[in-house]
N, C-alpha and C positions, 0 to 999 in steps of 0.2 A: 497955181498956188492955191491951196484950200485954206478953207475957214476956219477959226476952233471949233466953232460949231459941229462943224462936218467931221473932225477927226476924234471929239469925245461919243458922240454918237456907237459907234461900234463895240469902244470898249464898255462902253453903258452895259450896251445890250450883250457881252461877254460875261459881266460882271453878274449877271441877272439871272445867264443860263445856268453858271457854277451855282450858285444857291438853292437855283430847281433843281439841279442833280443831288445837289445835297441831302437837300430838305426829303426827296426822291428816296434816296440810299437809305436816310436814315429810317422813312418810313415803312421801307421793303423790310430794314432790319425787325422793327419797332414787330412788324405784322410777322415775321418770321417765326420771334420770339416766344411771340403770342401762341402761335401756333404750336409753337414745340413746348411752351409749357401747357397746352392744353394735352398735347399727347404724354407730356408725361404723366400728366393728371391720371387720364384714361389710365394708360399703362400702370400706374402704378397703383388704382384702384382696381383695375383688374387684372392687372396680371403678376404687381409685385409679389415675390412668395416668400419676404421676410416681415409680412407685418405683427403684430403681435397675437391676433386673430388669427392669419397662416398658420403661422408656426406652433398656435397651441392647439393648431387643429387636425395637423400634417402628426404628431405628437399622442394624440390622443389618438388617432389610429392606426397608428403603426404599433403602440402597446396596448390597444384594448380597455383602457382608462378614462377615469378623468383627470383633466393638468390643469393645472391652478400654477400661475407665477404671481410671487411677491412685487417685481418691479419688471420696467423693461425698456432697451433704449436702442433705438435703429443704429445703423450705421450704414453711411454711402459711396463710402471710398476706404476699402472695397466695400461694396452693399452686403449689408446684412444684418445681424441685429446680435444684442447679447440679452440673456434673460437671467434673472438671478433666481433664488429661493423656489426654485422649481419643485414641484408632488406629483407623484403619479398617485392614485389610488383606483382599487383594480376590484372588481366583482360587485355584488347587493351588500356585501359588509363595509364594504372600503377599503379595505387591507391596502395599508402604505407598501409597495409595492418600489417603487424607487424616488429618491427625495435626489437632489442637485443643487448645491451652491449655487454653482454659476455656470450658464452655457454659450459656449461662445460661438453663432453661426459666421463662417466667414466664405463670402459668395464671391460672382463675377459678374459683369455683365453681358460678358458672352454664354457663362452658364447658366444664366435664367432664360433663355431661347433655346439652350440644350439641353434644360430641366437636370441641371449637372450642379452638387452643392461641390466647390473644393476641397474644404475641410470644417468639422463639427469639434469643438474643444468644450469636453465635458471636464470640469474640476467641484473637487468635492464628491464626487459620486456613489451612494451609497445603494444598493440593490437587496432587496427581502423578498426571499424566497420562503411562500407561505408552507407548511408542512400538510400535505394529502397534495391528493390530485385539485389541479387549477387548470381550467379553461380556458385558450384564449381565442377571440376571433377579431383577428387583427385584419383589416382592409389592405389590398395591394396597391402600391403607390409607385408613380412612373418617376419619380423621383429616385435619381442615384449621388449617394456622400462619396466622393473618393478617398476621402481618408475620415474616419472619427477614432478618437483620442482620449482616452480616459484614464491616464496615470492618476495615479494616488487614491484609488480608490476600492472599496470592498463589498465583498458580495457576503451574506449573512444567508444562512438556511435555519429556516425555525424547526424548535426538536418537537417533535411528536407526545413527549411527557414536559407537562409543565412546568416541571423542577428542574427541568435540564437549560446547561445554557446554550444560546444558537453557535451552530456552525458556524467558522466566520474563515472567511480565506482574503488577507489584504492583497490587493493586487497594484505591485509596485509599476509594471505597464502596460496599458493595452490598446493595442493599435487595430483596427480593421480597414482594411481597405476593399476597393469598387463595392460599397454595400448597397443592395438593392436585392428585389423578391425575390426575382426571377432565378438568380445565378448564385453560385458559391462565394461566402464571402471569405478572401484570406486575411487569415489572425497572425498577429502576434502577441504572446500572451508571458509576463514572468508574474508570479505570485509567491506567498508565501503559505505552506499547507500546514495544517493546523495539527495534525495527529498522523503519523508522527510528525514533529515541525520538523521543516524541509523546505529548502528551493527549490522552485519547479520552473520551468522555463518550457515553452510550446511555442510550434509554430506550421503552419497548416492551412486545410479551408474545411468549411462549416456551410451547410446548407445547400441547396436551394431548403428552404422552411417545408414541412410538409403540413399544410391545412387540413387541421382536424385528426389528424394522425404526428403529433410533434415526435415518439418514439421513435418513427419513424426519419426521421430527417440525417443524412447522413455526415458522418465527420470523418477528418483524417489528418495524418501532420505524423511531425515527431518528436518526442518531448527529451528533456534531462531531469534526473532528480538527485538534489546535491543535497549532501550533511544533514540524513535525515535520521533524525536521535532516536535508536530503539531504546532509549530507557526508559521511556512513559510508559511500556507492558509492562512493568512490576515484575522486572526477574529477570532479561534478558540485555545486553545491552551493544554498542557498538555504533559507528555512522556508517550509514549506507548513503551507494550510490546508485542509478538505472540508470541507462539509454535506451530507446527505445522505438517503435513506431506503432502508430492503432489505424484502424481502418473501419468501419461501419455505421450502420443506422446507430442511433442516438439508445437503444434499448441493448444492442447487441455489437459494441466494441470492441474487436478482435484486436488484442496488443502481442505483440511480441520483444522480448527483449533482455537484460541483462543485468545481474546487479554485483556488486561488488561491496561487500561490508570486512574490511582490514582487521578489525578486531573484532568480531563476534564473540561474543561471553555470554554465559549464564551464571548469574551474577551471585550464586552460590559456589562459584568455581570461580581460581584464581587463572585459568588455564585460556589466554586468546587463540584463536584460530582466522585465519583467512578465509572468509565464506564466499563462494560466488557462484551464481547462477546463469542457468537459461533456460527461458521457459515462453511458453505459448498459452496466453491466456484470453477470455470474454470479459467485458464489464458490462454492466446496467448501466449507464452512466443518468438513469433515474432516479437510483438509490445509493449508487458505488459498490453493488455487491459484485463479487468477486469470482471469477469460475476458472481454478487452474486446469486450465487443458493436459500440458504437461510442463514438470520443472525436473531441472536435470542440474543437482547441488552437490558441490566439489570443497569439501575442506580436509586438511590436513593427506594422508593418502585414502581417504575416503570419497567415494561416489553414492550419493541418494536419490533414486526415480521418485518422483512426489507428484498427485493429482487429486484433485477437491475444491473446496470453495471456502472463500470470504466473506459470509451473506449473512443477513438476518435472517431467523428461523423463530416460527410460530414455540412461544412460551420461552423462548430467550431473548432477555435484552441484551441490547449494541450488535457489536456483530461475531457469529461464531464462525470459528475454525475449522472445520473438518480435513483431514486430509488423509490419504494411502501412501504409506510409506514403504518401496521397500527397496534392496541390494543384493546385488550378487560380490560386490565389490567393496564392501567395509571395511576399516581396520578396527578391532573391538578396544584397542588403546585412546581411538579418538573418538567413539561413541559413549567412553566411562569417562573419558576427560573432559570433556561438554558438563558433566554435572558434581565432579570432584573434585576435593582444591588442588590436591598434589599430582602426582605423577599416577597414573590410572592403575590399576590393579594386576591389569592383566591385559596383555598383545597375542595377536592372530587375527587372521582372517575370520570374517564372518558374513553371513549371509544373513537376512533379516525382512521379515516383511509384516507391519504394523499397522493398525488402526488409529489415528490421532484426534482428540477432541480437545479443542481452547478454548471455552466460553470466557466472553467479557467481563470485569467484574477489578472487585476490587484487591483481590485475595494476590498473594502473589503468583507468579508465574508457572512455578514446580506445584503449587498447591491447586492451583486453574489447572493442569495438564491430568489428561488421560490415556493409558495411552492400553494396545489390546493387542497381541502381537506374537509371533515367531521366532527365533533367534535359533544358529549353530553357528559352533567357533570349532575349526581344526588347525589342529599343528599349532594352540595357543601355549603360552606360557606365563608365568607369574613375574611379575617386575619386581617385586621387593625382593634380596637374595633370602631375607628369611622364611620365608611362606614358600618359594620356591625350593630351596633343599628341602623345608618337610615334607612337600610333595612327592620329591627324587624318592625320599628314605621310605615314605609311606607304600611307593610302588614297588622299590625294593622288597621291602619286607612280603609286602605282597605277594612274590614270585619265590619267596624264601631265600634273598640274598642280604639280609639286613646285619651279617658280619662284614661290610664293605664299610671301611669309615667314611669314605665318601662317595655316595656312589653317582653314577651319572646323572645328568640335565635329560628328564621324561618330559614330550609335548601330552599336552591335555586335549582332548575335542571333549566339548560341551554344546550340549544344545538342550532347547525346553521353551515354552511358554511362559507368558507372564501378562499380567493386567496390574498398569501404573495410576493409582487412585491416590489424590490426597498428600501426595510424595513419597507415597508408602508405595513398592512396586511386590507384587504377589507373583512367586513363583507360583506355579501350580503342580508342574514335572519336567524338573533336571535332570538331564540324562550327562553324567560325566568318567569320564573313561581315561585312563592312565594305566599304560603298559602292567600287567597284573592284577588293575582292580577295575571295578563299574561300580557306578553310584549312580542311585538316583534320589533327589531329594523335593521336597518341597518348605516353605513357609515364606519369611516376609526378609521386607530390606529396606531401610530406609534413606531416601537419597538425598537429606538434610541432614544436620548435625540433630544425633555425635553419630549418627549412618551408622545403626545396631545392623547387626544383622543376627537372624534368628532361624537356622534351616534344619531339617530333620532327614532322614530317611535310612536307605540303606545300601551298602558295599557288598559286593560278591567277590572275595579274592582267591587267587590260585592256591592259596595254602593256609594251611591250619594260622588260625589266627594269632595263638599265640608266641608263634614262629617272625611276627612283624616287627617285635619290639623284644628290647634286653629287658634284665636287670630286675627289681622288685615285681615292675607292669606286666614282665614276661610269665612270673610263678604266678601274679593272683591269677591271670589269664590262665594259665592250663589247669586252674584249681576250676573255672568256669567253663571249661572249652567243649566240657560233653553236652552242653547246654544246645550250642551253636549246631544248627543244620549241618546235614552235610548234603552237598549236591554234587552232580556229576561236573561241574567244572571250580568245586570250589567252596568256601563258608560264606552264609550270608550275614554282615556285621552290619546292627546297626548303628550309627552315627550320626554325627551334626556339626555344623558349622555354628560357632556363638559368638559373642563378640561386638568389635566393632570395625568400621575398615580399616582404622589405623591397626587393630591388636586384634585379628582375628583369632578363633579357640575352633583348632580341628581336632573332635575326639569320637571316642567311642558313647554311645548310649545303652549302657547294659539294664537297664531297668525298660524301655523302651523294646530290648531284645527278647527281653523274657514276656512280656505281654504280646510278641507279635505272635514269639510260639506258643500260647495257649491260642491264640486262634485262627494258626495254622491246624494245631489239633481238635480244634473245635470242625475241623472242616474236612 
């Protein structure tokens, strides 16, 4: 039988060892601790990459700036930081270059060992693009964002003339993803374009960067462009649409693609048409000027081949037009209904091949247009029935059938040159022909109200002239008629078209006739 003595003994010394374990554990913790908050120390002075130093340092070389932030405040979970009231400013002048509300880095801690940011939320974000050439020499960083985000924000281009206001294109979203040097970053981009205002939607990839050569850096994607109002050129009007795709270096983007405008008008004409295209074209995408390779335009039963450019040109401001028009496949109903309010003048086929110049400006559209060019129309005819029977009677009589009360429906071919200046279009030499007669005429036409028209020239017909017409017109005619030429197929009469396009005046010019033959005789 044992002692008390003997049986507290043990658990004493039980009681004794628990406490050294303890005391033990808790000092393994204590020194653990220790330890891990020294590495984090370390670690996070050298190798955290959200502190506010990093981040405006990592910033400043990737844009070639200096960055200045107003405020700034870490974050741990997830690591990373947000920075407010951010500037870039860029060159020896300072040029504000890009300002930011607020940017939000948000990391991981497995992506700072894989030098990997998760995602970068830019808000507020405004971008100024200085006007001339800018240089940048941005440092390569091992660093890749997998996503950065910059909805609600706008890009501004400053104009080259002081008085003008900048560029500005608001950009409703803009996503980029794996962005880093080395590789292509893919975008996604909708904004809204400024002239003509329109929706534009892209999506694609962009880069690798090309250092010291930025022309050079290549792009590609495919974009949309919705309800884009041609009514800001002063004369024309409609909403367009594109689809499309582009392909190349940043100087030289090959697009191709498509557009579709429902109502196309010239907004001196009450007459819409369904305009739609295909065409192959270059951009600058330094300047946005414009080089159409070819465009292949379908309205009404009308086909137009069109190649030129959208460019700036030395001693014109904004951007000029130039383009080569021409068809083998026109209908001359919907080339005079493009700029007439009513129902066109005159149907047939024609063929046509034109010089076209648009400079910029404030003047309106038909007063901006130039135009230099070719034109034949066969097997045409007149749309009003009244202009059309005088035509029938006038080729009648021509052939000396002008006893027919009514005599048949004659097709007209017309062709001739012309230069469109000012709205005023200059014939030069019409050549017009109607079973019995040939005419050729020259003078003006105006393709604004009240559309005078003013042409002169001359008729060769199969028969004595006075043979064309009855009645009082017929006797003063044969009282004049020994005046008139005689040639081996015919008299040559002068004449004119006066008027206006509502109420044309087709007649004879007998004062005009008599001065031609004194200086036939002169000759």
């Amino acid at each position: 039988m044992s002692s008390p003595a003997t049986t507290s003994a043990p658990r004493t010394s039980r009681i004794g060892s628990q406490k050294f374990w303890s005391r033990r554990k808790l000092f393994i913790f204590l020194i653990s601790a220790a330890v891990l908050i020294c590495l984090a120390t370390i670690f996070y002075v050298k190798y955290w990459p959200f502190s506010r130093e990093a981040v405006l340092q990592d910033l400043k070389e990737a844009s070639d700036s200096t960055v200045t932030a107003q405020s700034y405040h870490p974050t741990y979970f997830p690591p990373g930081c947000v920075l407010y009231g951010l500037e870039f400013h860029h060159g020896s002048n300072h040029f504000k270059l890009i300002e930011i509300q607020k940017l939000r880095v948000r990391g991981s801690y497995l992506g700072i060992l894989r030098r990997h940011v998760p995602q970068i939320i830019a808000e507020g974000a405004h971008i100024f693009i200085p006007a001339g050439e800018t240089s940048f020499h941005t440092q390569h960083s091992q660093t890749v964002v997998d996503e950065l985000v910059a909805n609600g924000s706008f890009v501004e281009f400053e104009s080259k003339e002081a008085h003008e206001r900048p560029f500005r294109f608001d950009v409703h979203e803009a996503t980029l993803k794996d962005v880093r040097w080395d590789k292509a970053i893919n975008y996604h981009l909708k904004f809204h374009n400024p002239n003509p205002p329109a929706e534009i939607s892209a999506d694609g990839k962009f880069g690798p960067w090309s250092t010291g050569h930025a022309e050079a850096t290549p792009l590609s994607g495919a974009y949309t462009f919705e309800h884009a109002d041609l009514g800001v050129y002063h004369g024309i009007g409609g909403l367009l649409s594109s689809r499309g795709s582009f392909d190349g270096p940043l100087h030289h983007i090959t697009v191709s693609g498509s557009t579709d405008t429902p109502d196309f008008h010239v907004k001196s004409s009450n007459n819409k048409f369904r305009l739609t295209t295909n065409f192959d074209a270059y951009v600058d995408g330094r300047n946005g000027d414009t080089f159409l390779k070819s465009v292949e335009a379908h309205f009404g039963n009308t086909t137009l081949s069109a190649q030129g450019s959208i460019a700036a040109i030395q001693g014109h401001k904004g951007k000029f037009t130039g383009l080569q028009i021409s068809s083998r496949r026109a209908r001359i109903e919907d080339l005079l209904g493009l700029f007439t309010e009513n129902r066109a003048p005159m149907s047939g086929q024609t063929a046509l091949s034109t010089s076209v110049e648009i400079p910029s400006g404030p003047k309106p559209f038909l007063h901006r247009l130039k135009l230099e060019g070719r034109f034949g129309i066969d097997q045409g005819s007149f749309t009003k029935p009244e202009t059309q029977k005088n035509v029938n009677e006038l080729s009648a009589g021509a052939r000396g059938q002008n006893n027919k009360e009514d005599p048949p429906p004659v097709m007209t071919d017309l062709k001739g040159s012309v230069n469109l200046a000012d709205a005023t279009a200059h014939f030069l030499d019409i050549s017009f022909g109607i079973p019995g007669a040939q005419a050729r005429l020259h003078g003006t036409y105006n393709i604004v109200e009240p559309y005078r028209i003013n042409l002169h020239g001359e008729m060769r017909v199969e028969t004595r002239i006075s043979k064309t017409t009855s009645g009082m017109k017929s006797f003063l005619l044969k009282v004049i008629d020994p005046i008139f030429k005689k040639k081996k197929k015919g008299e040559v009469v002068p004449v004119h078209v006066l008027g206006t396009y509502d109420k044309p005046d087709f007649g004879l010019d007998l004062g005009n006739k008599q001065d031609s033959n004194k200086q036939d005789t002169k000759r």
